[in-house]
N, C-alpha and C positions, 0 to 999 in steps of 0.2 A: 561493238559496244565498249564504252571506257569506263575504267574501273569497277572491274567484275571484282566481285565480292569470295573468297572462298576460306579454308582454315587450314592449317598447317598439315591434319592429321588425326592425332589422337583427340578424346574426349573422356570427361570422367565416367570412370564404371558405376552403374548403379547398384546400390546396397545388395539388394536382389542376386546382381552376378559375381559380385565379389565374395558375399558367402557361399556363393555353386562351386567358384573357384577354389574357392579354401577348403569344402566337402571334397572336391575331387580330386585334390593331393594327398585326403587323408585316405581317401577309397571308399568314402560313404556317398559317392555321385558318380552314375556310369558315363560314359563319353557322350551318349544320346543325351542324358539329363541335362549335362552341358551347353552341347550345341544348341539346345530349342533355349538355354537363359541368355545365349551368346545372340543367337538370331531375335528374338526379344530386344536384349538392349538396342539390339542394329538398329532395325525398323525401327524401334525409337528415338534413337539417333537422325536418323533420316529424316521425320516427321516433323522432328524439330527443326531441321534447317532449313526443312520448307515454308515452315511456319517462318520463321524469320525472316525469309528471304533471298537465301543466299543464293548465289548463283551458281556457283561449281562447289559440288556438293563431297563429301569423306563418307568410309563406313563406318566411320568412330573407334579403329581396331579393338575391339571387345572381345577380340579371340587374340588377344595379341599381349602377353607380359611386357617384358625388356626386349627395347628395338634388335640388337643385336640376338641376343639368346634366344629371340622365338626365331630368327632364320635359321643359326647354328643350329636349332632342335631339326630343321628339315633337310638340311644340306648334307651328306656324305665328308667325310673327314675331320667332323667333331664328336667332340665329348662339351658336356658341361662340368663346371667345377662346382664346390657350393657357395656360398653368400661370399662375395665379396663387398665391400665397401664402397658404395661410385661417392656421396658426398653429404653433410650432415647425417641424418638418420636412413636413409636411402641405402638402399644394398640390393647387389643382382647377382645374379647366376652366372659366372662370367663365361664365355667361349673359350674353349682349349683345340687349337688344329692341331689332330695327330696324325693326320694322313691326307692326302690328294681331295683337295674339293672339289666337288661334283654336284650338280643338280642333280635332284634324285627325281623330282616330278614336281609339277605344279603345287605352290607353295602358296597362294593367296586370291589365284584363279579363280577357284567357286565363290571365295568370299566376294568375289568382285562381283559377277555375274548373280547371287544372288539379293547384293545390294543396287546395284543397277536396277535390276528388275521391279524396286520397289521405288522406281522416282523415272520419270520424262525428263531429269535435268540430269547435265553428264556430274559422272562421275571419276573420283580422281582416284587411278590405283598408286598405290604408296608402297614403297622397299628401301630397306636398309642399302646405302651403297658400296661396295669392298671398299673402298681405304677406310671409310668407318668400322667395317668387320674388322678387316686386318687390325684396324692400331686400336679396337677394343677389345681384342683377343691374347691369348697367351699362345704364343708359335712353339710348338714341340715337334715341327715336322719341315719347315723349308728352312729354317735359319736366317732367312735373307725375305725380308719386308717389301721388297718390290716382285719377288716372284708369290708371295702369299697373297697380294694384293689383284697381281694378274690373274693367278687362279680362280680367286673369288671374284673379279669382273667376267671369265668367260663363265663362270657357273652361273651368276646371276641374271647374264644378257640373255640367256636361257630363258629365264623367269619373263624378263621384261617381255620376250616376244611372243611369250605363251599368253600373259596379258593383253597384248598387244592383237595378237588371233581374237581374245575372246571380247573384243570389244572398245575396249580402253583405249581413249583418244589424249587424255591428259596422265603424266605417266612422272610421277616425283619422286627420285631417287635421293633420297636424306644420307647428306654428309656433313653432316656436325662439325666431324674433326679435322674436314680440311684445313682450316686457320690457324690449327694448334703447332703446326710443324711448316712454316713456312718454307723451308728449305727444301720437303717434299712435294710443293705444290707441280710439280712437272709430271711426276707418277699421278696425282690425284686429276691431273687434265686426260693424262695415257687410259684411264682406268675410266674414266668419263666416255672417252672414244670408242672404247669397247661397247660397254652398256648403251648408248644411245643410236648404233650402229642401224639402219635400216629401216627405221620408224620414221615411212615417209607419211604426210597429214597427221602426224600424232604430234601433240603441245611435250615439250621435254620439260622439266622443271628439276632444280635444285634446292634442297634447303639446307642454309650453312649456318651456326648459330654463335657465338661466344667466340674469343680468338681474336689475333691481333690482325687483322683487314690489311690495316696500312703496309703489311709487312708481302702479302699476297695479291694488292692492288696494283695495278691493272691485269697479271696474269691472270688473275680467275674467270677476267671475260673471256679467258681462250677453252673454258670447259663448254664440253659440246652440246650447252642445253639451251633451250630458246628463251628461258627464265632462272634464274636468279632468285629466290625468295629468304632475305635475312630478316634477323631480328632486332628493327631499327628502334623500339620503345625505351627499350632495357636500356639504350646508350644512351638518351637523348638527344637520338635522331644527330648523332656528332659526325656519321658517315657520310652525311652530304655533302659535307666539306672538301670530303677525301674524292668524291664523285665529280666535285666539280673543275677537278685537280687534272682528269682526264675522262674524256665522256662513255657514258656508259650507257652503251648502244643495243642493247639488252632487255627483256621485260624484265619487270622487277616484282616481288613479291613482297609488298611493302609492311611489314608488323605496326601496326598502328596500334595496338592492343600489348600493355604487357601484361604475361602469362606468369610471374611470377609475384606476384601481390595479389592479396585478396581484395584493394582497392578498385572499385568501378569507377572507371572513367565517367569524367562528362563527355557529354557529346561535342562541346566546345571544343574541348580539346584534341580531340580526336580530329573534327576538322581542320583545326590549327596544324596537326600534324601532316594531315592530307594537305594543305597546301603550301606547306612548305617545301615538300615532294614535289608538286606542282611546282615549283620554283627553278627543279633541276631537271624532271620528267614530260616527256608530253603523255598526257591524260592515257592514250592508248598501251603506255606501254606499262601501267601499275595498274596492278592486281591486290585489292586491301585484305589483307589477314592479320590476325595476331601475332605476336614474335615466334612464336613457337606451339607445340601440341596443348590440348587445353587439361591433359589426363592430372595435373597437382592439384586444380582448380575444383570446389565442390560443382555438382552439377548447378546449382542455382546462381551461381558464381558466374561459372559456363555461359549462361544463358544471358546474363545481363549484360556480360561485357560484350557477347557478342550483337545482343540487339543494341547498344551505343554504339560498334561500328557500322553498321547496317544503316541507322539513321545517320549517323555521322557522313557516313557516303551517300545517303540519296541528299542529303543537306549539300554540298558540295557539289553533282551534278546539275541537281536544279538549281544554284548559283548561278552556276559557269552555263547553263544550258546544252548539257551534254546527254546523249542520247544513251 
């Protein structure tokens, strides 16, 4: 089927879990308290996307703070720091490697398994991927950025196949910051090879967001995933250009949606976007999502932009008469 519909990842927290959250840093909510506001938001998460439509479906990470700092909380050879700075009023917990990284166990497993469980439509597990860890981290222990990099690839290809055992057929490994260091892109393809190693029938997927493209373009089709998924709204869709410069033989996870305005698309527009993609893509090989995770966005925000992709794409099938 062409142009399945899915979402980058994240989704906004409901009020509800966000003050569970903030009880249970103070110590006035015990870990049980948490999990059932955590599994609450889920299945609501879930329900919604049914409702809409969607095809390949997220768990909304509602047990999940900062991409980075919630895997460093599970891995072996961190520390966290406190607040740091990422951009405007935003601040995270940063990762500190002080010793040899290691899987320590199943890090997102159950979450998957028992989100799955609450939908007949696949779902997609989602993890942070080492060159992300590595260059959003502070290294007190390798000194040298391509061995912290490889550490954190065989620690996490751990994760992937433990997901991979429990079910997980679409498997999106988020690396943001491949684009920001173009001159690294060769580690960030080495470090790709690791993690997607042996996942035979499983969909691989990418999400790379902000960052100079041009400067990474055409290497980054040699990362070993079957998909691609940028954030083409945010630029105005100027990547095509660069796409058509040398083909990109690749599924693509096309952001029709930007996540960074409170403004709602028309649906016009949105189609307009889908066929301009259409211009450089064959229909099979784009996947409609938003630029990025929708967790800035309030939930009713959430919700609207994502029913104008939704119609926007079945508007654009039933054009084209695509099944």
């Amino acid at each position: 089927m062409a142009l399945l519909t899915t979402t980058v990842g994240s989704f906004p927290k409901p009020d509800y879990l966000v003050k569970a959250r903030a009880a249970f840093s103070r110590g006035q909510l015990d870990m049980e308290e948490l999990r059932e506001k955590e599994q609450q938001a889920t299945r609501e998460c879930i329900a919604l996307q049914e409702r809409l439509g969607l095809d390949i479906l997220v768990d909304g990470e509602m047990y999940r703070g900062d991409m980075a700092t919630y895997f460093a909380e599970h891995l072996d050879g961190f520390r966290i720091s406190g607040l740091v700075r990422s951009y405007g009023n935003r601040y995270y917990r940063k990762p500190i490697i002080v010793g040899p990284v290691r899987w320590r166990g199943p890090i997102t497993v159950d979450w998957f398994r028992f989100a799955q469980s609450l939908t007949p439509k696949p779902m997609k597990a989602i993890l942070t991927g080492p060159y992300t860890m590595m260059d959003w981290s502070f290294d007190e222990h390798y000194g040298d950025r391509r061995d912290a990099a490889l550490d954190l690839a065989r620690a996490l290809h751990e994760e992937v196949v433990a997901l991979y055992q429990a079910g997980a057929r679409y498997i999106q490994i988020d690396e943001p910051a491949i684009s920001t260091r173009p001159e690294e892109i060769e580690l960030a393809i080495e470090t790709m090879q690791i993690m997607t190693a042996g996942l035979e029938g499983c969909k691989t997927i990418t999400h790379i967001c902000y960052g100079e493209f041009e400067k990474i373009y055409p290497q980054m089709l040699r990362l070993a995933v079957d998909q691609i998924d940028l954030e083409m709204s945010n630029s105005g869709f100027d990547m095509l250009q660069l796409f058509r410069s040398h083909p990109f033989e690749k599924e693509i996870g096309l952001g029709v949606i930007d996540v960074h305005t409170h403004v709602i698309e028309e649906v016009d527009t949105v189609v307009e976007r889908i066929e301009m993609a259409l211009e450089v893509f064959r229909p099979e090989q784009v996947y409609v999502d938003p630029d990025c995770g929708l967790k800035t966005r309030t939930s009713e925000e959430a919700e609207a932009k994502l029913r104008v992709m939704v119609e926007a794409r079945d508007r654009v099938r039933k054009k084209l008469s695509l099944a």
